[in-house]
C-alpha positions in Angstrom: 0.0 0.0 0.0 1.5 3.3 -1.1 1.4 6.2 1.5 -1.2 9.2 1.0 0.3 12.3 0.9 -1.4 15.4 3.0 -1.4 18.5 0.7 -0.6 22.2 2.4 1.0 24.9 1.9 4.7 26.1 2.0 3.5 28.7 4.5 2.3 25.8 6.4 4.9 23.6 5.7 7.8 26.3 6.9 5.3 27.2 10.4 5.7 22.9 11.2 9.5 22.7 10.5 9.8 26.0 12.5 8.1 24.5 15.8 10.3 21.1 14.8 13.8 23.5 15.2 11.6 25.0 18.4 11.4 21.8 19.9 14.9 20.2 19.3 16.2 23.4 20.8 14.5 23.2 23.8 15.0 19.2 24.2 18.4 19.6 25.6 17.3 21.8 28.6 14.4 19.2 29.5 16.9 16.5 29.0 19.4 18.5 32.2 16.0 19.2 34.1 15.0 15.5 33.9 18.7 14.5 35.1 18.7 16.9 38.1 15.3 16.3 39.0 16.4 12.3 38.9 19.2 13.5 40.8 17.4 15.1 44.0 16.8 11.5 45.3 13.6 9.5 46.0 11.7 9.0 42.4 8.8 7.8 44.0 7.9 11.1 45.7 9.5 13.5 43.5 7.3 16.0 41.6 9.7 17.4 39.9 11.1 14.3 38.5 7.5 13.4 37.3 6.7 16.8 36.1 10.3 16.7 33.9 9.7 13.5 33.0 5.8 14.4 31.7 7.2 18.0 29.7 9.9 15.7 28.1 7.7 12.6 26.9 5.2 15.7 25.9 7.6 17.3 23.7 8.9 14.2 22.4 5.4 13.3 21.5 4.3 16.5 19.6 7.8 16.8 17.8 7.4 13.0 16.5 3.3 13.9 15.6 4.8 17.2 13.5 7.7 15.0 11.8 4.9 12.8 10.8 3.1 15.4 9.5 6.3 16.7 7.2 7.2 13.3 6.1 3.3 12.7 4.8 2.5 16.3 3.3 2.5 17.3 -0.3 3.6 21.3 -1.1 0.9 22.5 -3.3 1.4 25.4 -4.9 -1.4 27.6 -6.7 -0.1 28.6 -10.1 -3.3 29.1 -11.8 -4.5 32.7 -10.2 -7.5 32.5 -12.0 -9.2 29.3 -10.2 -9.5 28.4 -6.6 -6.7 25.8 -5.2 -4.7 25.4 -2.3 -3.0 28.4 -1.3 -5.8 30.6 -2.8 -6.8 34.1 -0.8 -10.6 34.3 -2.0 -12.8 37.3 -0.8 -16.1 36.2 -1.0 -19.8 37.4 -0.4 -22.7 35.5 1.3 -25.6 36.1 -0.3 -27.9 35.6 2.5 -26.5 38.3 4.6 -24.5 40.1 2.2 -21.8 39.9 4.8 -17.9 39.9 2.8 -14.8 38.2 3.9 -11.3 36.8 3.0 -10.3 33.2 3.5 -7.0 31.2 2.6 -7.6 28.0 1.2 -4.7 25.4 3.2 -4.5 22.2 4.3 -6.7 20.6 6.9 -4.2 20.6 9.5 -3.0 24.5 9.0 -7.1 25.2 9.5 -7.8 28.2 11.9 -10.7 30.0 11.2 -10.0 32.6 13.2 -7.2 33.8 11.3 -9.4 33.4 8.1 -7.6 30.0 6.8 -10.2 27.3 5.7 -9.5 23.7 4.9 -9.8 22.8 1.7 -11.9 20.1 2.6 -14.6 21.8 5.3 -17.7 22.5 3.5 -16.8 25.5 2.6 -13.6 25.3 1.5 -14.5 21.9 -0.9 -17.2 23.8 -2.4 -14.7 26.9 -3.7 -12.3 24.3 -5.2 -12.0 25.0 -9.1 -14.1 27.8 -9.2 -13.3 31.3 -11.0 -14.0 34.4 -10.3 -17.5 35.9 -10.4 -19.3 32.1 -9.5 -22.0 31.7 -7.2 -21.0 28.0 -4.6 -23.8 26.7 -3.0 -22.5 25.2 -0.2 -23.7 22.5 2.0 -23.1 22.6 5.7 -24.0 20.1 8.2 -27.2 22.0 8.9 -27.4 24.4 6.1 -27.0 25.1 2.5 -26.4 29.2 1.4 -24.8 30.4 -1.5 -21.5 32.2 -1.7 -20.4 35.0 -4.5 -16.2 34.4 -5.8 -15.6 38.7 -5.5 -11.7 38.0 -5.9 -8.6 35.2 -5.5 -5.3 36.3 -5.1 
């Protein structure tokens, strides 16, 4: 069975090698606080040997979930400005409420809504995929369906 690659961005792809450098940088210092922690005596009753030891196997975990993630994406860049992809910045208007905002299309796990970035397979973003400029989506939600105008992508 061949792997599946996870699509994202190279914005996306630099912010999880970043927090990787983070975390090796900081693995030394947990590594000296485990040691004197271990070194104060009784491990049985020691708090901070067990709190050490729990920041350590914590950091180890999320720095071998983010490798994961690196090893199994895909950079997918958006050359074709004048459809929606990955990487897309798409200002759109909601017809029902007339209400306008930007979103960048990325990857599921670089989704944050609040800082207008929308996976490309949420609702929303799935229904923009491969649409120009100027369409009206429909879009179905778990509860609703509304209809979205394409005002730009960048």
């Amino acid at each position: 069975m061949q792997p599946q690659f996870v699509p994202m961005t190279k914005t996306g792809y630099q912010k999880i090698q970043q927090e990787i450098t983070d975390l090796k940088k900081t693995r030394p210092g947990l590594i000296k606080a485990l040691a004197d922690a271990r070194a104060l005596g009784d491990l049985s009753e020691n708090a901070e040997y067990s709190a050490a030891k729990r920041d350590l196997r914590r950091m180890e975990g999320r720095l071998r979930y983010l490798e994961r993630q690196i090893n199994y994406s895909k950079i997918v860049e958006n050359t074709d400005r004048t459809k929606i992809d990955l990487g897309s910045n798409v200002t759109l208007r909601f017809l029902d409420d007339d209400f306008t905002v930007t979103y960048e299309i990325v990857g599921k796990h670089e989704a944050d809504v609040a800082q207008q970035k929308v996976s490309y397979q949420s609702p929303l973003g799935a229904a923009l995929l491969h649409h120009h400029l100027h369409d009206v989506v429909t879009v179905n939600a778990p509860d609703e369906q509304y209809q979205v105008e394409i005002l730009a992508i960048n």
